[in-house]
C-alpha positions as CSV (number, residue, x, y, z in Angstrom):
1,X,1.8,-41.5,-12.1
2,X,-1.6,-43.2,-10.6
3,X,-3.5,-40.6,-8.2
4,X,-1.3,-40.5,-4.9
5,X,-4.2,-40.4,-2.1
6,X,-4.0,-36.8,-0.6
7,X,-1.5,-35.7,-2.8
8,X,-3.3,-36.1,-6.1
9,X,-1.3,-36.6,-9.7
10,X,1.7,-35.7,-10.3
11,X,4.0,-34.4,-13.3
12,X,7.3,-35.1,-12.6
13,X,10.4,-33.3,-14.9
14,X,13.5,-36.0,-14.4
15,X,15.9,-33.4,-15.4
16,X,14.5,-30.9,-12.3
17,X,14.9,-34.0,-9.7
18,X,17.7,-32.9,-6.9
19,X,17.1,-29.4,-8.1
20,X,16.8,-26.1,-5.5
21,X,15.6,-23.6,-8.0
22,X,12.3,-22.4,-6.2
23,X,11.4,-21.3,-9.9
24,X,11.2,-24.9,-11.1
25,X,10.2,-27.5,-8.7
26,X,10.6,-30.8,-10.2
27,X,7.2,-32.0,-10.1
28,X,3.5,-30.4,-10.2
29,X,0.7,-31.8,-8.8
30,X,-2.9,-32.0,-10.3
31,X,-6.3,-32.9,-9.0
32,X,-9.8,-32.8,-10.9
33,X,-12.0,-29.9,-9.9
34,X,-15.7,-30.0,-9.6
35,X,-16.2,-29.8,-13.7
36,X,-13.6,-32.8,-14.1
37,X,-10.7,-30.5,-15.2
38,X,-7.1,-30.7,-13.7
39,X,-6.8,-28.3,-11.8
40,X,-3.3,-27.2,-10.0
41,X,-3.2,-27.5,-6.8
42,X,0.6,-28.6,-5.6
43,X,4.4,-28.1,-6.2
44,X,7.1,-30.4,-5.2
45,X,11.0,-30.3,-5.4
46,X,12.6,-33.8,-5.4
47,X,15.9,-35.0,-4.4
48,X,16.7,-38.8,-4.6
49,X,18.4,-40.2,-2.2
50,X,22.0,-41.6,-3.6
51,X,24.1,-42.4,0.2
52,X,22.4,-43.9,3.7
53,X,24.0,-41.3,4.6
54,X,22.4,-38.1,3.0
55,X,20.7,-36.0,4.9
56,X,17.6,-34.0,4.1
57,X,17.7,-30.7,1.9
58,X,16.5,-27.4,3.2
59,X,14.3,-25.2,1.2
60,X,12.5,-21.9,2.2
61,X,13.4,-22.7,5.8
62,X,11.6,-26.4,5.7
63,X,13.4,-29.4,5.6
64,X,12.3,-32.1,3.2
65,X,10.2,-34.9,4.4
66,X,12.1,-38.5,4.1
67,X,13.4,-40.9,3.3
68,X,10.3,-41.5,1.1
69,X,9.1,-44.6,-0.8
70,X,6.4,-44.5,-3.5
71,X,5.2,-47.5,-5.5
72,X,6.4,-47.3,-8.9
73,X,9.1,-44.7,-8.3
74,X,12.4,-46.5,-8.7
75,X,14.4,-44.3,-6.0
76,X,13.9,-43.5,-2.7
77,X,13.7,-39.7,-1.9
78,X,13.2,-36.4,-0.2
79,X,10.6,-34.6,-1.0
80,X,9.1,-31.0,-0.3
81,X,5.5,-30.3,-0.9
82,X,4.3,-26.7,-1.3
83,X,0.4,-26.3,-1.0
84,X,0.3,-22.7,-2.9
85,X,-2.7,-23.2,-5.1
86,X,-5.2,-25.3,-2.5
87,X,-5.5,-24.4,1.0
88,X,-4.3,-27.2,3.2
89,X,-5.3,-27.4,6.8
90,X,-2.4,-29.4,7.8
91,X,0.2,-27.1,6.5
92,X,1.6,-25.2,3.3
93,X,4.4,-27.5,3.9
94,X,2.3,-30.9,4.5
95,X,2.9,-34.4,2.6
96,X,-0.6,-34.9,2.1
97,X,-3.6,-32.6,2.1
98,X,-7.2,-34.3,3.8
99,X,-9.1,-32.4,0.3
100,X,-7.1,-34.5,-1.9
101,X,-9.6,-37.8,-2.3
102,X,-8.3,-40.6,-4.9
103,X,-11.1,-42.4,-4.2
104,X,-13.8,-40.1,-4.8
105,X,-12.4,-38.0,-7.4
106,X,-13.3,-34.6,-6.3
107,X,-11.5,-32.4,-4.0
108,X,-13.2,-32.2,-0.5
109,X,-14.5,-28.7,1.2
């Protein structure tokens, strides 16, 4: 997938999507350090949304963020983000993190 602004890239596993395992979060998320290498940053678990009636999961005590939309992701979803290798000011739970720049490249202090 493109760079998602303040989330960064991300390696999504199909087979992991709706999964609860907190061993193997269905995507990982990547964003270029200062020498231009990926560095990672991010993990998300994924459940798409199947009802209008679904309701949201619950994973170490968050609930996922949703419904969500993303251009060029066929489903809608629920989605949990878990900032563990990049400090995020906004949250170790947070959709987005303000370091995470598409547009410039480079993470932000």
């Amino acid at each position: 997938m493109p760079c998602i602004e303040g989330q960064g890239f991300h390696w999504l596993k199909p087979s992991l999507l709706g999964n609860h395992d907190v061993t193997t979060p269905a995507a990982l998320l990547y964003f270029r350090d200062d020498d231009g290498e990926l560095e990672l940053i991010a993990i998300e678990w994924i459940t798409p949304i199947s009802s209008s009636t679904q309701t949201a999961d619950v994973l170490f005590g968050q609930t996922f963020h949703g419904p969500e939309h993303v251009d060029g992701v066929p489903f809608d979803f629920f989605g949990l983000h878990v900032w563990a290798q990049l400090n995020n000011r906004t949250g170790l739970f947070s959709d987005t993190n303000p370091r995470i720049s598409c547009a410039r490249g480079h993470l932000d202090d």
